[in-house]
C-alpha positions as CSV (number, residue, x, y, z in Angstrom):
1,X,-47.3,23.4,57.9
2,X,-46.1,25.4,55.0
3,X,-42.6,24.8,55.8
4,X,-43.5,20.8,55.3
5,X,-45.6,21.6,52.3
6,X,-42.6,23.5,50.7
7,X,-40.2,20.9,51.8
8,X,-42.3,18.1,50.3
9,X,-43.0,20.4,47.2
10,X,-39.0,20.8,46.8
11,X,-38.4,16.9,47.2
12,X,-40.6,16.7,44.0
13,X,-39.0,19.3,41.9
14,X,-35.9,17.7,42.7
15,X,-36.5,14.5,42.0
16,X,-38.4,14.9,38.6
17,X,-35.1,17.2,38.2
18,X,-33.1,13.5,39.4
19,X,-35.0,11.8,37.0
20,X,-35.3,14.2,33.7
21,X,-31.4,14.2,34.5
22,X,-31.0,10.7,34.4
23,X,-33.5,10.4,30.8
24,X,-31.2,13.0,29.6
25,X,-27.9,10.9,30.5
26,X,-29.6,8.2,29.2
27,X,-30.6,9.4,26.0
28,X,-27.0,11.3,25.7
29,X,-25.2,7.5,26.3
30,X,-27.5,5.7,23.6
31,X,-26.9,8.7,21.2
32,X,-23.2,8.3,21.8
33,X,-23.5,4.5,21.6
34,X,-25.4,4.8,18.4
35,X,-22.6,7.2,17.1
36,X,-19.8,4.4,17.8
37,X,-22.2,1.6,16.2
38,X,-22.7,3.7,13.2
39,X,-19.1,4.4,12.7
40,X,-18.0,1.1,13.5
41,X,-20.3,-0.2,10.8
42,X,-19.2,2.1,8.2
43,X,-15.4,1.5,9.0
44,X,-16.1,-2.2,9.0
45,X,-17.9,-2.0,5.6
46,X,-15.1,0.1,4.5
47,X,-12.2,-2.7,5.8
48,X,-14.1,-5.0,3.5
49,X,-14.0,-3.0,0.7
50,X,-10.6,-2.5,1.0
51,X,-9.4,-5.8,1.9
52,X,-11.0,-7.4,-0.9
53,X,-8.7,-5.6,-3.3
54,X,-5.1,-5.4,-0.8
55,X,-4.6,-8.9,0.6
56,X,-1.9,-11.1,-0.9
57,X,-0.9,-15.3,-0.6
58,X,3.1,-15.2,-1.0
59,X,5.8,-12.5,0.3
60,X,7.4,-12.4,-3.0
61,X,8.3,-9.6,-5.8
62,X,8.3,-6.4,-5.2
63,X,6.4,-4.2,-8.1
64,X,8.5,-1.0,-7.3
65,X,10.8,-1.8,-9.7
66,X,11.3,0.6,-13.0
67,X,8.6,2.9,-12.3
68,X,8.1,5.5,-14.6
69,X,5.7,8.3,-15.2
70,X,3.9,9.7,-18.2
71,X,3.4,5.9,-19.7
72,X,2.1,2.9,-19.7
73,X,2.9,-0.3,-21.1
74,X,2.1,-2.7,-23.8
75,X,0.9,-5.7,-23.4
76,X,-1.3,-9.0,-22.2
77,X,-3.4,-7.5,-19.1
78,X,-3.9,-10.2,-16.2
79,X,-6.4,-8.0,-14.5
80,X,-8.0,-4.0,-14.7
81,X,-9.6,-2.8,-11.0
82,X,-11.2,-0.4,-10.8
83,X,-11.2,2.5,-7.6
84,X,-7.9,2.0,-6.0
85,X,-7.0,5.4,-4.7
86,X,-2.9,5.3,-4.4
87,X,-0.4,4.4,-6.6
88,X,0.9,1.9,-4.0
89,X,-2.7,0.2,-3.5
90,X,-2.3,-0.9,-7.3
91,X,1.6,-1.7,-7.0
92,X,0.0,-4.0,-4.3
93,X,-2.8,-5.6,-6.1
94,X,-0.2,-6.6,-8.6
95,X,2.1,-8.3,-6.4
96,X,-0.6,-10.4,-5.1
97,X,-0.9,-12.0,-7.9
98,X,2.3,-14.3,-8.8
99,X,1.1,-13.7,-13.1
100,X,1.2,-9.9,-12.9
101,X,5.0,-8.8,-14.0
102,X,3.9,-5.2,-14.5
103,X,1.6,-2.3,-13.4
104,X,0.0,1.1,-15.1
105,X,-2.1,3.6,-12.6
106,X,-4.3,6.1,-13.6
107,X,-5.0,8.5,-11.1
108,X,-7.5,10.3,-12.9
109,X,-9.5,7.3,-13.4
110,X,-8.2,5.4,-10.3
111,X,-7.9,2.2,-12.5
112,X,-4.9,-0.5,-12.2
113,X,-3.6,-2.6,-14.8
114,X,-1.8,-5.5,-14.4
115,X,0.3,-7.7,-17.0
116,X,1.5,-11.4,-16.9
117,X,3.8,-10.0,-20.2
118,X,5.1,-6.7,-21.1
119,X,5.9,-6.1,-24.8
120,X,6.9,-2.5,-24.4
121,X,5.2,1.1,-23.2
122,X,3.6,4.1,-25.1
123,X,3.0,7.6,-24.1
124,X,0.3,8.2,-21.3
125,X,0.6,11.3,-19.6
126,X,-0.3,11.4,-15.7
127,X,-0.2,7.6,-15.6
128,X,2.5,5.5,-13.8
129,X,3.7,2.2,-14.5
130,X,6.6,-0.3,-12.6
131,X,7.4,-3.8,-13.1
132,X,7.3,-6.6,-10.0
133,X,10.4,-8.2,-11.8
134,X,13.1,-6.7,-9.6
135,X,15.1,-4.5,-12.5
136,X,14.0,-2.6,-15.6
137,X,11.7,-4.2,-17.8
138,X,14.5,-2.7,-20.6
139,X,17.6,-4.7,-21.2
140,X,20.7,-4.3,-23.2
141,X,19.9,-5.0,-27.0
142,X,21.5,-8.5,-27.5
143,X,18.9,-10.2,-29.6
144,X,19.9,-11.0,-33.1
145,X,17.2,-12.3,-35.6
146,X,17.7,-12.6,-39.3
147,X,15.0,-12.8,-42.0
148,X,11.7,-11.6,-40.2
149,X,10.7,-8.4,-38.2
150,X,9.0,-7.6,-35.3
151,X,5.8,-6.0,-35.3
152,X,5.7,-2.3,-33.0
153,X,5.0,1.5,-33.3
154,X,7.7,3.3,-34.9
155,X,9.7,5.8,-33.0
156,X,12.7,6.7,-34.6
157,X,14.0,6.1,-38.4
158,X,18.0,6.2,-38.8
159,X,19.7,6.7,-42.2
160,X,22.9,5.3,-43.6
161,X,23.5,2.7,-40.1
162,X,26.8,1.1,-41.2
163,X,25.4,-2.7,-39.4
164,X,23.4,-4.3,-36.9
165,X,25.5,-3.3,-34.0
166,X,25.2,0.4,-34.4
167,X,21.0,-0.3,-34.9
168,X,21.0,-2.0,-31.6
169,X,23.4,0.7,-29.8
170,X,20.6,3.5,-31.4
171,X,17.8,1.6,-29.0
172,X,20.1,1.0,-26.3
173,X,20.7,5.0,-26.0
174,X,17.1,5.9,-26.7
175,X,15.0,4.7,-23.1
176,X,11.5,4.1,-24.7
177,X,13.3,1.7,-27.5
178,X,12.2,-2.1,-26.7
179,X,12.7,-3.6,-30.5
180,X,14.3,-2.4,-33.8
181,X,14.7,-3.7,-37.0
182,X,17.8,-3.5,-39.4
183,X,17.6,-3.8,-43.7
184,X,21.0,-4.2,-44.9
185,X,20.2,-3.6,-48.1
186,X,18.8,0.5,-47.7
187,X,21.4,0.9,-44.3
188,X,18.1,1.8,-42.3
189,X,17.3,1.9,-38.6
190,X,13.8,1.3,-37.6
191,X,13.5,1.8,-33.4
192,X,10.1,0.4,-31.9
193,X,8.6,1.1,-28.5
194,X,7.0,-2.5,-28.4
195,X,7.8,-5.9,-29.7
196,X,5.1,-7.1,-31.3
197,X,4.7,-10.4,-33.5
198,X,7.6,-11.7,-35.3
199,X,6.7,-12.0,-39.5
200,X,9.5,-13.9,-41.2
201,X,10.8,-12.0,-44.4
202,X,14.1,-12.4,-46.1
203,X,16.4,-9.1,-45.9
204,X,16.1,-7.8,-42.4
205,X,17.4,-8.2,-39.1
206,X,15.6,-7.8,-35.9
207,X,15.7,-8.0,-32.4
208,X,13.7,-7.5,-28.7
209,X,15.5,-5.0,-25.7
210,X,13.1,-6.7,-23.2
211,X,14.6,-8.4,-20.5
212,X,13.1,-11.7,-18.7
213,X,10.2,-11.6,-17.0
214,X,9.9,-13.6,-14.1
215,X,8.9,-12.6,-10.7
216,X,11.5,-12.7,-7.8
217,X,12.2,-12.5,-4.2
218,X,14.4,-9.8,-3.9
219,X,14.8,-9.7,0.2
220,X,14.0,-11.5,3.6
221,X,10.1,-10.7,3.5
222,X,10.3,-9.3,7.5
223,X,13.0,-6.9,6.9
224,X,11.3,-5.5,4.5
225,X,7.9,-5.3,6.0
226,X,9.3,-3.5,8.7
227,X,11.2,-0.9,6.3
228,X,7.5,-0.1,4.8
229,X,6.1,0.1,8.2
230,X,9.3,2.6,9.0
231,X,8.7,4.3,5.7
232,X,5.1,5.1,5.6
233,X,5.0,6.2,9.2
234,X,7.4,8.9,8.5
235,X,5.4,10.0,5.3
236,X,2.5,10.5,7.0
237,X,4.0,12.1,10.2
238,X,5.5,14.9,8.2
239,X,2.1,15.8,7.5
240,X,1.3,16.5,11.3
241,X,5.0,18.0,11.2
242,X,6.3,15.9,14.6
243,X,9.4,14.2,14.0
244,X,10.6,10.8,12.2
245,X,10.7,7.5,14.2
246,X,13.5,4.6,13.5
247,X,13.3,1.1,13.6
248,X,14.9,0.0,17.1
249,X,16.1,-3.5,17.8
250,X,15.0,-4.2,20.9
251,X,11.8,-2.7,20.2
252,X,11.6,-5.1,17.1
253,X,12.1,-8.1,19.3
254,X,9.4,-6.9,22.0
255,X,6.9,-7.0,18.7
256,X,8.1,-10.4,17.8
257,X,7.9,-11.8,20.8
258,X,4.5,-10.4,21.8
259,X,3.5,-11.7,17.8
260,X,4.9,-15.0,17.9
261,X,2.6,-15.5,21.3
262,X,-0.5,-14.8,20.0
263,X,-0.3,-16.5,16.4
264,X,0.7,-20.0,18.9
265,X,-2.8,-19.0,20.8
266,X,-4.1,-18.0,17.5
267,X,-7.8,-16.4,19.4
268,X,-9.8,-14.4,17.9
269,X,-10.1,-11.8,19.1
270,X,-6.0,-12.5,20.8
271,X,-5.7,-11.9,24.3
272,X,-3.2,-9.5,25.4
273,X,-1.8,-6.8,27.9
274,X,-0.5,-3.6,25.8
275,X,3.2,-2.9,26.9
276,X,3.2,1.0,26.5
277,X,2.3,2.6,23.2
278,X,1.3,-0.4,21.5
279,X,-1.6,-1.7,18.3
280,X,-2.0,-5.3,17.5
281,X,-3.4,-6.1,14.3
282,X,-4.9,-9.2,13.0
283,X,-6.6,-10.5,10.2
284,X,-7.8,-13.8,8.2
285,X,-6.5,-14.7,5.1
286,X,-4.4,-11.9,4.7
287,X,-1.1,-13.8,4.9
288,X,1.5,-11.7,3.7
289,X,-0.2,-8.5,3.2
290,X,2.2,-4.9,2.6
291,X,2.6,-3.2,5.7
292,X,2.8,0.2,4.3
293,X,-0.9,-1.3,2.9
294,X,-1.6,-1.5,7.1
295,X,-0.1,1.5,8.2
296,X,-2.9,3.1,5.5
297,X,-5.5,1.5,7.3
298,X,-4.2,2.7,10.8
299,X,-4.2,6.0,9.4
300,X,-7.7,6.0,7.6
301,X,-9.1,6.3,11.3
302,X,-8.8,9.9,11.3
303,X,-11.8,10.4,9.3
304,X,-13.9,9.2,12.5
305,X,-11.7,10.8,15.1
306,X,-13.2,13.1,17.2
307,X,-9.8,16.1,17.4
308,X,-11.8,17.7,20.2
309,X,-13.2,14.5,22.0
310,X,-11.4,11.1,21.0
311,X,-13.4,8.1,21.3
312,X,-10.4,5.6,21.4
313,X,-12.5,2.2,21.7
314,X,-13.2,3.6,17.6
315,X,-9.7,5.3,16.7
316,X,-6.8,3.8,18.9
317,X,-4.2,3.2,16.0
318,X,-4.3,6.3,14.4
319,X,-3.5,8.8,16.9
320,X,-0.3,6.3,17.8
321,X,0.8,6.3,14.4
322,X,1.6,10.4,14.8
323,X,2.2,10.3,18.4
324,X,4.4,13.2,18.7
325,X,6.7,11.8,21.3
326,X,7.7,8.8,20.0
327,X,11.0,8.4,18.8
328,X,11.3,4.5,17.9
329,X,9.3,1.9,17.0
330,X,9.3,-2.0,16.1
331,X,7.7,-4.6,14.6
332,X,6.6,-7.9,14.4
333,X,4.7,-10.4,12.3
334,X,3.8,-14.1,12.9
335,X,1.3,-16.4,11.7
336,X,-0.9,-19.2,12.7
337,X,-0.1,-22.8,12.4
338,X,-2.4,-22.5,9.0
339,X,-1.3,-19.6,8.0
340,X,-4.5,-18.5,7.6
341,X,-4.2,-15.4,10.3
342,X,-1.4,-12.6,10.3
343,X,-0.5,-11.2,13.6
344,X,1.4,-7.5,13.4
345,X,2.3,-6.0,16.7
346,X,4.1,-2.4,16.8
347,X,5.8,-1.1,19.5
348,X,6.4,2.3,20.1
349,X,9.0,3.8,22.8
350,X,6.8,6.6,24.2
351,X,5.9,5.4,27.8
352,X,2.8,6.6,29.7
353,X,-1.2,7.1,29.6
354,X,-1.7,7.7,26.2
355,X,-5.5,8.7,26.5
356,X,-4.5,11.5,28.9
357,X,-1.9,13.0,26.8
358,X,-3.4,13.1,23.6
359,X,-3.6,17.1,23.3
360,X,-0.1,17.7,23.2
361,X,0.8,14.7,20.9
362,X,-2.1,14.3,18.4
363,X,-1.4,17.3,15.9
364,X,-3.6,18.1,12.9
365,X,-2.5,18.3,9.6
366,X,0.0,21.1,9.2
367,X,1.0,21.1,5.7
């Protein structure tokens, strides 16, 4: 009889055991569950916030052109945003918009300005500026204009200039020079770092250093959104210190391929099988968007991945983008028949199951 008694008292103990067990499994899943929610909010909230500011309408331009640090330039803004935390973020605001010829970033600040004309630049120390016009915003001097001036800052003031010529030569050798101003009568050289407004007056002779501004395409768009997908993978690889991929060609027509298929289907979410080490990317209204812009956002995962536990359903494009032992990659881009979704498949040649080999190829920061 006590044997049965103990039995039955066991059976009890285990199966409140069974069951605590399972409430504590439960409770475990739903905290985990609550984890991935949470963080899929906050990197949802955060791919609005940063879309709103990095999506573009035409492939054309390219605003790293004549960059230069330490100034910043003169004239009409066509937009100031604030909170853009790269140089290149601001270089891509800019070329989204087909009025901006010219960008200044202040990292200190982490504002952007953008101009639809550049008059000249000024000294601004830690700033950066470039133009989205395809060459130096600074020509040759070639301008000649007789009785006015332009308006500007003064750099530079030469005595006893024989003529003209040797006036213009003077701003042509000094890199900040983007006007001067010639009196015949005193053999003076005035050098500007902006042209300004131009003020008839009998006597002098005057001229602008500024080349045309007008925005060009200055490559086949796909070529070089692959070579920013090349680039900025390798940038941020060295920081994980595993080696540099290259573009491969038959990698690049697996992408397009796989691309082309899914802007025809145009679903959203698409519908596809991964071939290998492989991230799919999609997006409305984002129609010609940077890829070294995307890459950023592939590796901006890191700040929810888990080093010692991944949860890939949360962070599946970051860890591939330093895969240590892939060599190549490729990459394609299609859209839909409105052109109002992107499709961007990379390829990667590393064969196997990523999600068990993670530990070997998934390197922190080393530098």
């Amino acid at each position: 009889m006590s044997v049965l008694i103990s039995i039955i008292l066991i059976s009890i103990i285990l199966s409140n055991f069974n069951v605590e067990a399972s409430r504590t499994r439960s409770k475990i899943e739903k905290e985990k569950y609550l984890r991935q929610l949470i963080r899929q909010l906050q990197w949802n909230q955060y791919k609005r916030s940063y879309y709103y500011y990095h999506t573009r309408t035409e492939a054309e331009g390219d605003c790293t052109a004549d960059i230069i640090g330490d100034l910043r330039w003169y004239g009409e803004q066509t937009m100031a945003i604030p909170s853009l935390d790269t140089t290149q973020r601001c270089m891509d605001t800019c070329d989204m918009d087909s009025k901006c010829m010219g960008w200044t970033y202040d990292p200190d600040t982490k504002w952007c300005m953008g101009y639809n004309s550049i008059t000249g630049l000024y000294s601004a120390p830690g700033m950066k500026s470039g133009s989205c016009i395809g060459t130096s915003i600074k020509s040759k001097c070639s301008e000649k204009r007789a009785d006015g001036q332009y308006s500007g800052t003064n750099l530079k003031k030469l005595e006893t200039v024989s003529s003209p010529e040797d006036c213009m030569t003077a701003c042509d050798n000094l890199n900040t020079c983007y006007s001067w101003l010639y009196t015949p009568q005193l053999q003076t050289c005035d050098l500007f770092d902006n042209m300004g407004t131009f003020y008839p007056g009998e006597g002098f002779i005057t001229g602008s250093c500024i080349a045309p501004q007008k925005r060009v395409r200055l490559a086949e768009p796909l070529k070089i959104f692959r070579k920013e997908a090349l680039e900025r993978h390798n940038e941020v690889r060295k920081k994980h210190c595993v080696p540099d991929l290259t573009l491969d060609s038959d990698l690049n027509k697996l992408s397009q391929d796989l691309a082309t298929k899914l802007a025809a289907e145009d679903n959203m979410p698409p519908i596809y099988q991964e071939t290998g080490l492989q991230t799919v990317y999609y997006d409305i209204a984002d129609a010609a968007r940077h890829c070294t812009s995307i890459v950023d956002c592939f590796y901006d995962e890191r700040n929810y991945y888990d080093w010692n536990s991944p949860d890939f359903s949360a962070t599946n494009r970051f860890p591939k983008v330093i895969w240590k032992g892939s060599q190549k990659l490729g990459v394609g881009r299609a859209f839909s028949t409105d052109t109002n979704t992107m499709y961007i498949v990379i390829t990667y040649d590393w064969q196997g199951d990523w999600t068990q080999s993670y530990k070997e190829n998934v390197l922190p920061v080393c530098i």
